[in-house]
PDB file with one MODEL, atoms N, CA, C and O in Angstrom:
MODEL        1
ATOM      1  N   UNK A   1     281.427 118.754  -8.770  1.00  0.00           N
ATOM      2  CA  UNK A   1     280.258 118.510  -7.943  1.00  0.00           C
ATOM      3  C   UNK A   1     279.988 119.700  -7.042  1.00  0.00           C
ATOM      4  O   UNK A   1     280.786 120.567  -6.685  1.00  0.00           O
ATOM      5  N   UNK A   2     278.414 119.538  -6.679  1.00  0.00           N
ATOM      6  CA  UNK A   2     277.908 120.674  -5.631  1.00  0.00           C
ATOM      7  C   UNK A   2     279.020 121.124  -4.537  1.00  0.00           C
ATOM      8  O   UNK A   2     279.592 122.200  -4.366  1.00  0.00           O
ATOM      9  N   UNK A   3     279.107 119.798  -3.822  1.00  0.00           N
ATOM     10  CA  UNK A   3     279.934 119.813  -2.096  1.00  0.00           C
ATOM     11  C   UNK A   3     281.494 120.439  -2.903  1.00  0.00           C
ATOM     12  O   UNK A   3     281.838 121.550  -2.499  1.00  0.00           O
ATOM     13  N   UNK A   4     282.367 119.812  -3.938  1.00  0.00           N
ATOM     14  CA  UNK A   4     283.701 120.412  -4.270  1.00  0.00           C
ATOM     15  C   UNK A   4     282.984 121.970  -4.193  1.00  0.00           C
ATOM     16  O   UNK A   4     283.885 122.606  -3.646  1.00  0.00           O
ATOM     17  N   UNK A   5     282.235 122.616  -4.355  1.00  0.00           N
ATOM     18  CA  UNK A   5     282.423 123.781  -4.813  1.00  0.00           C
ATOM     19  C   UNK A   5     281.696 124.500  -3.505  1.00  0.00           C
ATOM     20  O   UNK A   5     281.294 125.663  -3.552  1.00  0.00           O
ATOM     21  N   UNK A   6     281.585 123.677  -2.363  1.00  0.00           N
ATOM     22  CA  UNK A   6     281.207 124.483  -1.093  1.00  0.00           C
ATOM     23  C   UNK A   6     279.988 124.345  -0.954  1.00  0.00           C
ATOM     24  O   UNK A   6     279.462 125.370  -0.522  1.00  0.00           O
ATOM     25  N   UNK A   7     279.362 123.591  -1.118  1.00  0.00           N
ATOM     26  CA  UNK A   7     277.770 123.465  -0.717  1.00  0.00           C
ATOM     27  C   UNK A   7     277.386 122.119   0.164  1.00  0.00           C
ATOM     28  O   UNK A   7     277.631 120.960  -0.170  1.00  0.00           O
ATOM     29  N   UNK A   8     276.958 122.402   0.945  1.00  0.00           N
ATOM     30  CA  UNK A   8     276.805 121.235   2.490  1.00  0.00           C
ATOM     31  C   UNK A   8     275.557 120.139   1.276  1.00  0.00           C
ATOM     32  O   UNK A   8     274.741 120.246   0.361  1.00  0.00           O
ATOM     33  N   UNK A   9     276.317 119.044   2.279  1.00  0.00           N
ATOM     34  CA  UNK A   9     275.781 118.041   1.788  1.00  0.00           C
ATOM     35  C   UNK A   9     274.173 117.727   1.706  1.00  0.00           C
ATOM     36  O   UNK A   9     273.612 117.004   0.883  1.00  0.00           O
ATOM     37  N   UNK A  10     273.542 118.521   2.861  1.00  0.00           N
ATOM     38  CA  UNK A  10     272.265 118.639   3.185  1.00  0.00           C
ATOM     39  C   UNK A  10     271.764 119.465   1.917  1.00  0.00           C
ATOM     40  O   UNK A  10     270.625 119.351   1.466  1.00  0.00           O
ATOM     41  N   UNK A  11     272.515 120.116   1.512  1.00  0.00           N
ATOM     42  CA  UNK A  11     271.567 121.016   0.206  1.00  0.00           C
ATOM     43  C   UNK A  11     271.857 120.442  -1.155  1.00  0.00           C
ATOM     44  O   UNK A  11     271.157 120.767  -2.114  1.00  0.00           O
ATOM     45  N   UNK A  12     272.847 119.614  -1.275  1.00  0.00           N
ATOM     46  CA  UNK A  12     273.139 118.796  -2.108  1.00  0.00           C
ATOM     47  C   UNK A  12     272.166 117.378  -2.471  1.00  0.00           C
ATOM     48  O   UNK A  12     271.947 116.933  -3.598  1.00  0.00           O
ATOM     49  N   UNK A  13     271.633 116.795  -1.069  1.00  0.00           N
ATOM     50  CA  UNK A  13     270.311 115.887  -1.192  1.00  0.00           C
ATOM     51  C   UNK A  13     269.673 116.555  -1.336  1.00  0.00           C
ATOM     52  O   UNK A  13     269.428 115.997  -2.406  1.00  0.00           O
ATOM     53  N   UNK A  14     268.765 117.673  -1.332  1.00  0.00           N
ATOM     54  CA  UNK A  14     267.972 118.599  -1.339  1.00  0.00           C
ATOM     55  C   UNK A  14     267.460 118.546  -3.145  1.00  0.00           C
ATOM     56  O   UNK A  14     266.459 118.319  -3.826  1.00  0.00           O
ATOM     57  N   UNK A  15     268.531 118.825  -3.259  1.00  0.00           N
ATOM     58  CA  UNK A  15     268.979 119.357  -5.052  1.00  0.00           C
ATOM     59  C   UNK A  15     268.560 118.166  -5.948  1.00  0.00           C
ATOM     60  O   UNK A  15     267.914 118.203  -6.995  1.00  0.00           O
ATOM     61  N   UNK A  16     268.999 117.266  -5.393  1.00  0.00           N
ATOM     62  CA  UNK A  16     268.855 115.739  -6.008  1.00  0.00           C
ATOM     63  C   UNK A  16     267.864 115.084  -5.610  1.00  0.00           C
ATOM     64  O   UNK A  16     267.598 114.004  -6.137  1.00  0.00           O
ATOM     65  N   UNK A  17     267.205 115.534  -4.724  1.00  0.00           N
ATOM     66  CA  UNK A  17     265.966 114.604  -4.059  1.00  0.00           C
ATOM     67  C   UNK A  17     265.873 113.222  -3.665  1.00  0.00           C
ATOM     68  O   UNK A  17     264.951 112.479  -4.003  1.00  0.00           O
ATOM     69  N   UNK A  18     266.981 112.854  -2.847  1.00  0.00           N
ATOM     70  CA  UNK A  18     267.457 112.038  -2.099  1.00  0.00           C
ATOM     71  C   UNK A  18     266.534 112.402  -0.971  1.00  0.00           C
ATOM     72  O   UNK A  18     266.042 113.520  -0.812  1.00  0.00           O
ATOM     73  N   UNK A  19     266.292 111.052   0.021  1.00  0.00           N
ATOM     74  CA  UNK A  19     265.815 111.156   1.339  1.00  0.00           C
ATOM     75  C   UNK A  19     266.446 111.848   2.453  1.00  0.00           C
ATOM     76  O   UNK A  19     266.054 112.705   3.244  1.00  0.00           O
ATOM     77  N   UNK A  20     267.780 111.083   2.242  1.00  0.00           N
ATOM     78  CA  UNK A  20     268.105 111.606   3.389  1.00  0.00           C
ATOM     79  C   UNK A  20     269.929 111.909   2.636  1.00  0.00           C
ATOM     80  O   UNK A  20     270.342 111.347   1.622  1.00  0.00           O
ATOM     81  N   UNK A  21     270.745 112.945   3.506  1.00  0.00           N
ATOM     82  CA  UNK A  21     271.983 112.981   3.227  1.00  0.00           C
ATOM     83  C   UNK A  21     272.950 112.021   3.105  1.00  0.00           C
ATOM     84  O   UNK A  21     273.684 111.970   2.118  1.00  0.00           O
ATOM     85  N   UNK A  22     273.003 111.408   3.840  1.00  0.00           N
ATOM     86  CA  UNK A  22     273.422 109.771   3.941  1.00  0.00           C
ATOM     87  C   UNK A  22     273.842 109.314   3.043  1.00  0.00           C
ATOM     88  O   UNK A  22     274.962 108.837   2.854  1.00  0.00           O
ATOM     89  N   UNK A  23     272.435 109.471   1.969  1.00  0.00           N
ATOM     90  CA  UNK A  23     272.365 108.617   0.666  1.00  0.00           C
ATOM     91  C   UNK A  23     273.531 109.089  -0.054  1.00  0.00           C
ATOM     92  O   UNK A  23     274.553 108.458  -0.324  1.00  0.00           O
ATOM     93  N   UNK A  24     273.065 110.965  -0.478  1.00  0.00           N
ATOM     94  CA  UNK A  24     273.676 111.273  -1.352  1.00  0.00           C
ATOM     95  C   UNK A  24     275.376 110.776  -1.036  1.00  0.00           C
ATOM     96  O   UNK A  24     275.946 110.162  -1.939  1.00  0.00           O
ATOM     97  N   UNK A  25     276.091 111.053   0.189  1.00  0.00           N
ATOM     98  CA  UNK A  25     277.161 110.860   0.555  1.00  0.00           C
ATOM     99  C   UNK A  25     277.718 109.567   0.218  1.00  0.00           C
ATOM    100  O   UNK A  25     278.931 109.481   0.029  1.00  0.00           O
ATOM    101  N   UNK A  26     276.753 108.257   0.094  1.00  0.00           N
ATOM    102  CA  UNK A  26     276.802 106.987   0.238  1.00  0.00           C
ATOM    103  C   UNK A  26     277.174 107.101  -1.507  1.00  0.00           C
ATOM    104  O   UNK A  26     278.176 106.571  -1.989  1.00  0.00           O
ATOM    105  N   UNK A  27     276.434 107.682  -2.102  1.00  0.00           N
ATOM    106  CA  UNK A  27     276.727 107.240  -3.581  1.00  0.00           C
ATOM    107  C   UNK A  27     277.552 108.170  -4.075  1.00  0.00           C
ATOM    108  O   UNK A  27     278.267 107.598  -4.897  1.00  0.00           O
ATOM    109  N   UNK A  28     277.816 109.250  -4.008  1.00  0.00           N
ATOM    110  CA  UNK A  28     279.209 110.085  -4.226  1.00  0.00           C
ATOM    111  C   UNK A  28     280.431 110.040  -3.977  1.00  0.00           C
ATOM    112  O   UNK A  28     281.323 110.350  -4.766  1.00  0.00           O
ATOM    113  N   UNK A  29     280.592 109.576  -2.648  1.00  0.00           N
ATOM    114  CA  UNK A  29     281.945 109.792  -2.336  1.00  0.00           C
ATOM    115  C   UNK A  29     282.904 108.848  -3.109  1.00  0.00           C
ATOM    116  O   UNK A  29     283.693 109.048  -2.186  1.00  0.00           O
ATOM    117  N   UNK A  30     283.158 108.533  -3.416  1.00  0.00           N
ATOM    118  CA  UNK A  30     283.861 107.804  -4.529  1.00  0.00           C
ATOM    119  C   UNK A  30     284.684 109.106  -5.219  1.00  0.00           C
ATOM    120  O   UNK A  30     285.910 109.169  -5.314  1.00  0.00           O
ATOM    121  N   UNK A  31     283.854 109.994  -5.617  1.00  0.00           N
ATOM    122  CA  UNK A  31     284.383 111.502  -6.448  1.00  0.00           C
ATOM    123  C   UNK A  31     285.443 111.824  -5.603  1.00  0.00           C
ATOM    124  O   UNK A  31     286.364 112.355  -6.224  1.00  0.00           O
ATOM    125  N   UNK A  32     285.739 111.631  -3.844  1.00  0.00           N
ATOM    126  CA  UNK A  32     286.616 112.739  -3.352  1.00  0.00           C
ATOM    127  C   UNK A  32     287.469 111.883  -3.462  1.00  0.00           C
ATOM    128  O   UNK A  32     288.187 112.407  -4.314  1.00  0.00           O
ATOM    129  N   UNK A  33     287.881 111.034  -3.249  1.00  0.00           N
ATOM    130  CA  UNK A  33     288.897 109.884  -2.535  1.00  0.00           C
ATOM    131  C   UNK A  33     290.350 109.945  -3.329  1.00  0.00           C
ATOM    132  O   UNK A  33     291.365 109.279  -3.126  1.00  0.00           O
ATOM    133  N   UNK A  34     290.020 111.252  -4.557  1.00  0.00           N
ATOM    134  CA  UNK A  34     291.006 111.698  -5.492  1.00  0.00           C
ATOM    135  C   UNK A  34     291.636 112.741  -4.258  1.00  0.00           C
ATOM    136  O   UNK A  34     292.840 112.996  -4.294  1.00  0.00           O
ATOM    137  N   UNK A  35     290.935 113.221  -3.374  1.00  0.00           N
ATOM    138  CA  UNK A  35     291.404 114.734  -2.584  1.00  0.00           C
ATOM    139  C   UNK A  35     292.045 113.813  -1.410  1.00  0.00           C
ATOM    140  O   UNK A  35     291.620 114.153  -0.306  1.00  0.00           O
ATOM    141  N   UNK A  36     292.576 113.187  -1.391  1.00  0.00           N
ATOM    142  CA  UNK A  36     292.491 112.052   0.089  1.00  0.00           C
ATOM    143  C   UNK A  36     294.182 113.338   0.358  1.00  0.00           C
ATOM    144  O   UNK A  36     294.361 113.982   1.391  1.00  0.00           O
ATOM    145  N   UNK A  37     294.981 113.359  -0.674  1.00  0.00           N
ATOM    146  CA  UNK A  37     296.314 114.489   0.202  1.00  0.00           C
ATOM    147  C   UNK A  37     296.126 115.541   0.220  1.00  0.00           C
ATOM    148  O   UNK A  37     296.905 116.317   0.772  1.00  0.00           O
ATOM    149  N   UNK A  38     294.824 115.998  -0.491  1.00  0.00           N
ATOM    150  CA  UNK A  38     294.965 117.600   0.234  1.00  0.00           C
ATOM    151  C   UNK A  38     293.871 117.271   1.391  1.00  0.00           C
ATOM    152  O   UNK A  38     293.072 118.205   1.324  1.00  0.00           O
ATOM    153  N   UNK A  39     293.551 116.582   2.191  1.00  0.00           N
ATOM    154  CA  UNK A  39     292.300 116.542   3.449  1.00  0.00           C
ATOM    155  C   UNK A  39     293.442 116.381   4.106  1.00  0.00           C
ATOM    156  O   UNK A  39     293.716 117.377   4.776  1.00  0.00           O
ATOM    157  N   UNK A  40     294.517 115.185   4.209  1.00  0.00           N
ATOM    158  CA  UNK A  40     295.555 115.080   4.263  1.00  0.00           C
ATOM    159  C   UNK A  40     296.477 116.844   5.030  1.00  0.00           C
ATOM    160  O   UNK A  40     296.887 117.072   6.168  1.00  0.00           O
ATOM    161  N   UNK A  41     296.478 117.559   4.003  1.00  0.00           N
ATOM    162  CA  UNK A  41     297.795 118.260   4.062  1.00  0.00           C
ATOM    163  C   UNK A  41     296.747 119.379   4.896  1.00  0.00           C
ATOM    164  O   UNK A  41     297.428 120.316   5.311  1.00  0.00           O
ATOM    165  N   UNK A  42     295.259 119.532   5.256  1.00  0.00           N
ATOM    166  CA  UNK A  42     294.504 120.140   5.147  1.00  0.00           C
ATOM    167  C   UNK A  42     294.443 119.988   6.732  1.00  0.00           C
ATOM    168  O   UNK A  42     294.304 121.043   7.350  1.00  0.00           O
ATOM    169  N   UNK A  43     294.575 118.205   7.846  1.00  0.00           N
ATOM    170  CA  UNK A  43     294.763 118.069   8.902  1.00  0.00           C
ATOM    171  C   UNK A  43     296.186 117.799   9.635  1.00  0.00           C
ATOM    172  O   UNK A  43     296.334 117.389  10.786  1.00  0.00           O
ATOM    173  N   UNK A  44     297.217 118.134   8.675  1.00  0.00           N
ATOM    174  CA  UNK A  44     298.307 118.273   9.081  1.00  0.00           C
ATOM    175  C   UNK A  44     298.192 119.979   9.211  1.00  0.00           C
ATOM    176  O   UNK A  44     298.991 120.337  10.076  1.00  0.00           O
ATOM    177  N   UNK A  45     297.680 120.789   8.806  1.00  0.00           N
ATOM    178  CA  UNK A  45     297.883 122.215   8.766  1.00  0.00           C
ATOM    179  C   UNK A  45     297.311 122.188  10.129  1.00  0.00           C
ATOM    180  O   UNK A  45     297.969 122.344  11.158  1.00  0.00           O
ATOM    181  N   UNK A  46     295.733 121.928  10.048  1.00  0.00           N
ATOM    182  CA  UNK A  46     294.685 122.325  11.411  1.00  0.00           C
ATOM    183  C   UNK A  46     295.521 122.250  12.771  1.00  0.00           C
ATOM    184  O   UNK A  46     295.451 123.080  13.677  1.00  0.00           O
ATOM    185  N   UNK A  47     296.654 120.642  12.745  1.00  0.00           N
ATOM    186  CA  UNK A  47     297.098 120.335  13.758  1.00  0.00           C
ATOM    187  C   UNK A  47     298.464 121.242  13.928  1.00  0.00           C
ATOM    188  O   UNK A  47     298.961 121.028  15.034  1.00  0.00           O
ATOM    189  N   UNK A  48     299.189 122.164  13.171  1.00  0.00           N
ATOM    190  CA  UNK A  48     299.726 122.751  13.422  1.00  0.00           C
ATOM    191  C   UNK A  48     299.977 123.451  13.748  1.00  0.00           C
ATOM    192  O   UNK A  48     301.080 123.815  14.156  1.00  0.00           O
ATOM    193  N   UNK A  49     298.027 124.424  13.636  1.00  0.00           N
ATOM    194  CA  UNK A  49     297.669 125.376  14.311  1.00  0.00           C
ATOM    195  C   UNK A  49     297.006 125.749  15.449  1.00  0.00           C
ATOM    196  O   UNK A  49     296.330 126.719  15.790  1.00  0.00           O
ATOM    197  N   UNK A  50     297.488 124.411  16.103  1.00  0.00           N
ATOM    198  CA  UNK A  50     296.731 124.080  17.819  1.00  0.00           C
ATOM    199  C   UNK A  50     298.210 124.365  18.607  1.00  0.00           C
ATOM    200  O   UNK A  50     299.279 123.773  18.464  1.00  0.00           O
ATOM    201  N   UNK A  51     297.855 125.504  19.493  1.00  0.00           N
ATOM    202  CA  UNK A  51     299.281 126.046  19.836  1.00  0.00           C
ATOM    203  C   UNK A  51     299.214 125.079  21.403  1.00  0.00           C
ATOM    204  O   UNK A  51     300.162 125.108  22.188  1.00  0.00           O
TER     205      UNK A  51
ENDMDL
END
């Protein structure tokens, strides 16, 4: 998908001609919920790097 490969969600409804972002988010996300340990390992890092 668009957003896996770095593209904001706003240009992603854009693309698809959705109303609003919302939507697209509302009917996609299902796709990430595979990434749930690397967001995971992704806010264990962020918080490690708060000195």
């Amino acid at each position: 998908m668009l957003i896996k490969k770095g593209a904001t969600p706003k240009q992603v409804q854009k693309r698809l001609g959705h109303a609003k972002p919302s939507i697209t988010l509302n009917v996609y996300t299902h796709l990430w919920e595979a990434d749930e340990d690397r967001t995971a390992d992704m806010m264990e890092s962020a918080l490690n790097d708060v000195p």
